[in-house]
C-alpha positions in Angstrom: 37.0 43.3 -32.9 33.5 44.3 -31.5 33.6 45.2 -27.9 32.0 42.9 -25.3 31.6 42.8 -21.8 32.4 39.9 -18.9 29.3 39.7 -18.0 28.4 38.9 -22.3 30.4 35.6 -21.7 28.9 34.6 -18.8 25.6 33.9 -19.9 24.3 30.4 -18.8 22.5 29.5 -22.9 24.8 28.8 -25.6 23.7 27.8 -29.0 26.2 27.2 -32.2 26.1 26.5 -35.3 28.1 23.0 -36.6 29.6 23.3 -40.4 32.4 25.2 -40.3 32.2 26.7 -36.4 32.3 23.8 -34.4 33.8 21.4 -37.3 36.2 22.5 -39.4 35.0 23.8 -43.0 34.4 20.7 -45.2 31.5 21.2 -47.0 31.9 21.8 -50.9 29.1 24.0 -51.6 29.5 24.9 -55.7 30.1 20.9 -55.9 26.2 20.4 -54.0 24.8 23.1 -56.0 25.9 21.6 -59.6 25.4 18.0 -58.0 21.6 19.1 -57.6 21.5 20.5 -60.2 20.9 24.3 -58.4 22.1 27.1 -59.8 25.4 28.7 -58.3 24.1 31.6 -56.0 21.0 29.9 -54.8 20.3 28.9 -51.2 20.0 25.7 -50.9 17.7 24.7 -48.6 15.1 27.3 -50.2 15.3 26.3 -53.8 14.7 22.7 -52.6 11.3 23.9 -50.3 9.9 25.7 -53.5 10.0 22.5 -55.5 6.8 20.1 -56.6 6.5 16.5 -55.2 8.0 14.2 -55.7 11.3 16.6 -57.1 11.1 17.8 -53.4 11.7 14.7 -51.3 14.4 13.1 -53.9 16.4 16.2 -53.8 16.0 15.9 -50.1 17.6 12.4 -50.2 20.4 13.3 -52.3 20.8 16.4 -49.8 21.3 13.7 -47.1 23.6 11.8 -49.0 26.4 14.5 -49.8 25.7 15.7 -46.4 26.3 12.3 -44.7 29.9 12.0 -46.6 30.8 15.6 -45.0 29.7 14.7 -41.9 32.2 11.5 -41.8 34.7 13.6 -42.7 34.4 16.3 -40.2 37.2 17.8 -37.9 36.8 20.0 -34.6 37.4 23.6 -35.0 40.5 25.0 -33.5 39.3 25.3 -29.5 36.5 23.6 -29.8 36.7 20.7 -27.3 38.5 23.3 -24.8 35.7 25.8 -24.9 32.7 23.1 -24.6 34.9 21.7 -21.9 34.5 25.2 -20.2 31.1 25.8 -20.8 30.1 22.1 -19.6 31.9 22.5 -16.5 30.0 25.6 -15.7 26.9 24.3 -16.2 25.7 26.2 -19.1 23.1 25.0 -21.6 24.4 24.5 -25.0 22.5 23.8 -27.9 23.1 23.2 -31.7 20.9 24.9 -34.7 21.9 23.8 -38.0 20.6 23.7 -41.5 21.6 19.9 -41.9 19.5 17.5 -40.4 19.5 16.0 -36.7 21.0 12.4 -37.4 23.8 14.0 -39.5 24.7 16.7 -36.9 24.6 14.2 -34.2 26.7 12.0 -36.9 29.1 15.0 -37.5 29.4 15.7 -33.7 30.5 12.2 -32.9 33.1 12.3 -35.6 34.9 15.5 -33.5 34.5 14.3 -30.6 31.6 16.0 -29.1 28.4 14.4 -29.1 28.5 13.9 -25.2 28.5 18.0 -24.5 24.7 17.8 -26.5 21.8 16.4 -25.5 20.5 15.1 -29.0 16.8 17.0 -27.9 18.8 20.3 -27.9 20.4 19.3 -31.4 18.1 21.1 -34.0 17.5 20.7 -37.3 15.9 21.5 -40.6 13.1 18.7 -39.5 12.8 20.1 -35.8 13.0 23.9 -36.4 12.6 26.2 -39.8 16.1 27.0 -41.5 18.1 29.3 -40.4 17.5 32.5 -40.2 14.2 31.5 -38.7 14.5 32.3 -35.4 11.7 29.3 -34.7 14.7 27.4 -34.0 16.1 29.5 -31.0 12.8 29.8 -29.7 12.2 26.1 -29.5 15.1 25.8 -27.7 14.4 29.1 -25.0 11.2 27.4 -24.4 12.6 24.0 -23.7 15.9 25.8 -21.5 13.1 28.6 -19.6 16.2 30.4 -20.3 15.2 34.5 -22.1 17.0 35.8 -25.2 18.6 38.2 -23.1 20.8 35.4 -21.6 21.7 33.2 -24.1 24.6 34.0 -27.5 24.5 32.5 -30.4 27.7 31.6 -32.6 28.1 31.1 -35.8 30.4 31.3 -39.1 27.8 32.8 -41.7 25.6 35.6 -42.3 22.3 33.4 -41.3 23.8 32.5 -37.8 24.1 35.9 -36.8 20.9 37.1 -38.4 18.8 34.3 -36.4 20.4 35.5 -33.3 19.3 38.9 -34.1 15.8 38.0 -34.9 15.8 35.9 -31.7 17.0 38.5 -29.5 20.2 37.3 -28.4 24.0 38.2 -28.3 26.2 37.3 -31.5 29.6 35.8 -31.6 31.0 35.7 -35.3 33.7 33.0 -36.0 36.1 35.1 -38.9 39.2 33.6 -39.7 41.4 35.8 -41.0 40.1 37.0 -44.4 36.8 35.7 -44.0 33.4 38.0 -45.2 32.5 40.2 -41.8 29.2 41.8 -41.4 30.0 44.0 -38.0 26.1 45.2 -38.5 24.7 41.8 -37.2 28.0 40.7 -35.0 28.6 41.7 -31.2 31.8 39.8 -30.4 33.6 38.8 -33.4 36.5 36.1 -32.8 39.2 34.3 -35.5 38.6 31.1 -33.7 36.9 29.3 -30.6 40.1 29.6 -29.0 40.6 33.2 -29.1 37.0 32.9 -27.9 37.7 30.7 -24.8 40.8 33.2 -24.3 38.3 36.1 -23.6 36.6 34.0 -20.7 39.7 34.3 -18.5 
C-alpha cells in the first residue's frame, strides 16, 4: 500500500468516481461494446465522439439505455454509506465525476442509497464536463467549491480516475480489490475497499 499521511485524509474536497467505486461493479462492458457494435478494446465514449451525425446521437441513446438498466441494478460498495456518513458529518465537499450521464448517476445514487450526500450541481457528467481523464471536470467543480487542488482527492477504480486526479493536481486514492490491475505510478493511497479506507481516518 502507498504511504499517506493524516493530514492526506483530512482534506475538506472529495470527488469519486460511481461504477464500480461507490456502487458495486455491474456494468458488463464486452456485452456494451458488441451491443454497439464497438470493437472489443475500444473506449467507449471516444469511439462514439468520433462518429458522423446522426450515427453519433443514436449510439448515444442506446448508451443511455444499457446504462439506465445498470444503474437500476446498482449496489453500494462495501463502506460506502459509512465513509460518506463520515465525510458529511465533517463538512467536507464531495463531489461525483463520471463517464455516464448526470440523470443516470443521480439514478444510480438513489438506488444505493446515497443521493442525499450529493448535491445533483456537484454530480458531473459526460454532458457537464469532458470524459474522464479530462481534468475539465475537476476543475469545474474547484471553481464551483473555491476549494485548490492541493486540498481536495480524488477516488476512483480505473486507470482514468487516477489519471484525472493527476492532471488536476490532486491526491489519488485507488479502490483495488484483491487481484485487481494497480498502477502505483498514478496512485497515492491505494485501498481494497471504502472501508479499509474509512479505517485509515481513525
Amino acid at each position: 500500500m502507498a504511504r499517506y499521511s493524516p493530514e492526506f485524509l483530512q482534506r475538506p474536497c472529495w470527488i469519486f468516481d460511481l461504477d464500480g467505486t461507490l456502487t458495486c461493479p455491474v456494468h458488463d462492458f464486452a456485452y456494451m461494446r458488441q451491443a454497439l457494435g464497438i470493437a472489443a478494446d475500444a473506449d467507449i465514449l471516444g469511439t462514439i465522439a468520433a462518429l458522423p451525425e446522426p450515427d453519433r446521437s443514436a449510439m448515444m441513446v442506446r448508451l443511455d439505455q444499457l446504462e439506465l438498466r445498470y444503474a437500476r441494478l446498482a449496489e453500494p460498495a462495501e463502506g460506502v454509506l459509512h465513509l460518506l456518513v463520515h465525510l458529511h458529518n465533517r463538512g467536507v465537499k464531495l463531489g461525483i465525476l463520471t463517464r455516464n450521464s448526470r440523470e443516470i448517476a443521480l439514478q444510480s445514487l438513489q438506488a444505493i442509497g446515497a443521493a442525499h450526500f450529493f448535491a445533483p450541481e456537484w454530480v458531473l457528467g459526460r454532458d457537464e464536463a469532458r470524459p474522464k481523464p479530462d481534468p475539465d471536470g475537476i476543475e469545474r467543480l474547484l471553481d464551483r467549491w473555491q476549494c485548490p487542488a492541493e486540498q481536495t482527492v480524488m477516488v476512483g477504480d480505473f486507470r482514468f480516475d487516477l489519471e484525472v486526479g493527476r492532471a488536476a493536481g490532486t491526491a489519488t486514492v485507488h479502490v483495488a480489490p484483491a487481484g485487481a490491475p494497480q498502477w502505483p505510478e498514478l496512485t497515492d493511497l491505494q485501498v481494497s475497499s471504502l472501508a479499509q479506507l474509512l479505517n485509515l481516518m481513525y
